[in-house]
N, C-alpha and C positions, 0 to 999 in steps of 0.2 A: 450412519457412521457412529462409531465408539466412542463417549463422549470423552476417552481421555484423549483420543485420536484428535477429534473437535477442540479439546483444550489444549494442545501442544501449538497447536495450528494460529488459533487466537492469540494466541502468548509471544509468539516468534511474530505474528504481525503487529500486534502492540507496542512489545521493542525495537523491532527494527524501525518502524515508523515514528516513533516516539522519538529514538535518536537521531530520525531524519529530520522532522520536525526543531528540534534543538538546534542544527545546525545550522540549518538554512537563517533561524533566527537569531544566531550567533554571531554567524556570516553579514547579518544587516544590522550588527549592534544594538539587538533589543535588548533589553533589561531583563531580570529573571524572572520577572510576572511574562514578559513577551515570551521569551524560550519555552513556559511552562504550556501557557495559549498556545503556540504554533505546535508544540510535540501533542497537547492534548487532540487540537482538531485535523492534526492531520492521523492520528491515531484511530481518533472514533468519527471522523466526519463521513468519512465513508460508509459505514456501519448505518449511521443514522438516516442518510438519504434512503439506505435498502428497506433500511424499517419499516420507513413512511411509502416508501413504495407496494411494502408486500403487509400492509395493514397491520405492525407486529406495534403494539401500542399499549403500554409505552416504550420506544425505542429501548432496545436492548442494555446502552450505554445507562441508562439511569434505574435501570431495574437489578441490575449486578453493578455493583461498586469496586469490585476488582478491578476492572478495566481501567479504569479512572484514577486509582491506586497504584499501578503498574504503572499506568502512563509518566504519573508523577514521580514516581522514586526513578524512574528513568529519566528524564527529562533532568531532574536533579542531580542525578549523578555524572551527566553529562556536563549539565554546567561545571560542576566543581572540577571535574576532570579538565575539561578545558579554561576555568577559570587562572586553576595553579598551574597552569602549562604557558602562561602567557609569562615575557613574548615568545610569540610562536617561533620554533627554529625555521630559517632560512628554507625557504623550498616546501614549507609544509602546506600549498595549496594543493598540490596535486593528489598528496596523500586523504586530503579532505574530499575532494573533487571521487575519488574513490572509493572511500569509505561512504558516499554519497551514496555513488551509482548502487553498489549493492545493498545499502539499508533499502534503498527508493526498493528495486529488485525481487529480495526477500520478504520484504512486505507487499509488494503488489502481487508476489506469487499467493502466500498465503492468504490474504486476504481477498484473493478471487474466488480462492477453491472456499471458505469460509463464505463468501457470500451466495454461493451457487448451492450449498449444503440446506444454507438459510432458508432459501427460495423453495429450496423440498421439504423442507422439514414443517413451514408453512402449509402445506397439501399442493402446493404448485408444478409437480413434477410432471404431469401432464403438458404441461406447458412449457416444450423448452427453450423459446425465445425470451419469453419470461425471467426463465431461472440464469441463463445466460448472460441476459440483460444486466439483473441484480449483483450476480459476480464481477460481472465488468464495471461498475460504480460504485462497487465497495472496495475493486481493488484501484479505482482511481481519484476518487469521489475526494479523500481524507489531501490526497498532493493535488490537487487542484485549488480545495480551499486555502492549503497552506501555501500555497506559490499567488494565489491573490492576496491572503493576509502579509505579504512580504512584501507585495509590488513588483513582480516578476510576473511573465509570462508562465503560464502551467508546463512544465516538463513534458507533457502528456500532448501539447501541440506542436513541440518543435525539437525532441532531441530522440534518437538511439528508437524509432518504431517502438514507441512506451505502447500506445493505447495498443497496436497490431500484436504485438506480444501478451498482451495482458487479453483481446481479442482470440486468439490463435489459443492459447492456457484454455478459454472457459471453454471453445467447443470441443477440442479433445474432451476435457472433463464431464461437459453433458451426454456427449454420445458415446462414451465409453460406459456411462454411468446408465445410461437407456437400454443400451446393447449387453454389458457384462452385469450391470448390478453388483460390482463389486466395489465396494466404499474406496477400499487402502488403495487400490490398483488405479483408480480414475483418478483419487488425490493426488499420487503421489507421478500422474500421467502429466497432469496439468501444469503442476508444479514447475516439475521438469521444464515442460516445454516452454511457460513464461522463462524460465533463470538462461535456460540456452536460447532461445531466444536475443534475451537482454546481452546475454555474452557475447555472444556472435556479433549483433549489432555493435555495440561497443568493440568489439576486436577488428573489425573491416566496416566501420565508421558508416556504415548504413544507416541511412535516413531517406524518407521519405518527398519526393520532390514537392518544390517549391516554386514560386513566381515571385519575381521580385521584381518589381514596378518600381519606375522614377519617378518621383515627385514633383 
């Protein structure tokens, strides 16, 4: 894939998950070292598991310092944004609650096809359980730890088929990518299919069954 292609990609999962990240620890009253932690690891925490999975050493996040830079001046600008917006007008959970779902969204899209690129660009394309696997825990990896650094349960076990969507993304993307060998066409396949995915689910409240047991 073209590395500016790979850079647009990177950039859009960075922010959106960066501002996701902010939120959620906005939402729990952390402080601006907290808001900066939760937008950083939910940004590259993802990233770094794939690393360590596909032997890229030293993880990517600490060998390029953009990421970490981006992360920050986002995460910062968020605060400030919603620092002088307080108090919040009347009703503005739902707006947040939204602005959620698609940062979560846009970042788990990008960040899958970003990790499954990773996985090949490694020499692992032979391998496409493998490369599959890696996109599916870079696009979830990063809101998992930030939803246990909150005290929350992961978004990823219980709301809107996160993981099947972000599941469903990587294999279009690999067997498109096996089959056509066309970079932009599989990315921008993948993409898609995580964001309609997440839409649909979220529009006909689709979720995955559950048991719920008495205590």
């Amino acid at each position: 894939m073209s590395a500016t292609i790979m850079s647009i990609i990177e950039n859009v999962g960075l922010i959106a998950f960066a501002i996701s990240g902010a939120v959620v620890a906005a939402r729990k009253d952390m402080d601006i070292f907290g808001i900066n932690l939760l937008a950083l690891v939910t940004a590259t925490g993802g990233g770094l598991i794939r690393d360590l999975i596909i032997d890229r050493t030293p993880p990517m996040m600490f060998v390029t310092p953009s990421y970490t830079i981006i992360t920050l001046i986002t995460a910062n600008i968020a605060f400030l944004v919603m620092y002088f917006k307080r108090p919040m007008p009347k009703g503005i959970t739902p707006i947040y609650d939204r602005l959620l779902f698609w940062l979560d969204t846009f970042g788990l899209a990008a960040f899958t096809v970003d990790g499954i690129f990773a996985g090949i660009d490694a020499g692992y394309g032979d391998n496409l359980f493998l490369i599959a696997f890696v996109g599916i825990l870079t696009g979830i990896g990063g809101g998992i730890i930030r939803d246990v650094f909150a005290d929350k349960i992961p978004a990823v076990l219980i709301k809107h088929v996160y993981a099947i969507a972000c599941i469903a993304g990587s294999i279009v993307t690999v067997f498109l990518w096996r089959f056509t060998g066309n970079d932009v066409l599989c990315t921008v396949a993948g993409f898609v299919t995580i964001v309609l995915l997440r839409f649909l689910a979220m529009r006909f409240e689709w979720n995955l069954p559950t048991v719920h047991l008495q205590e």
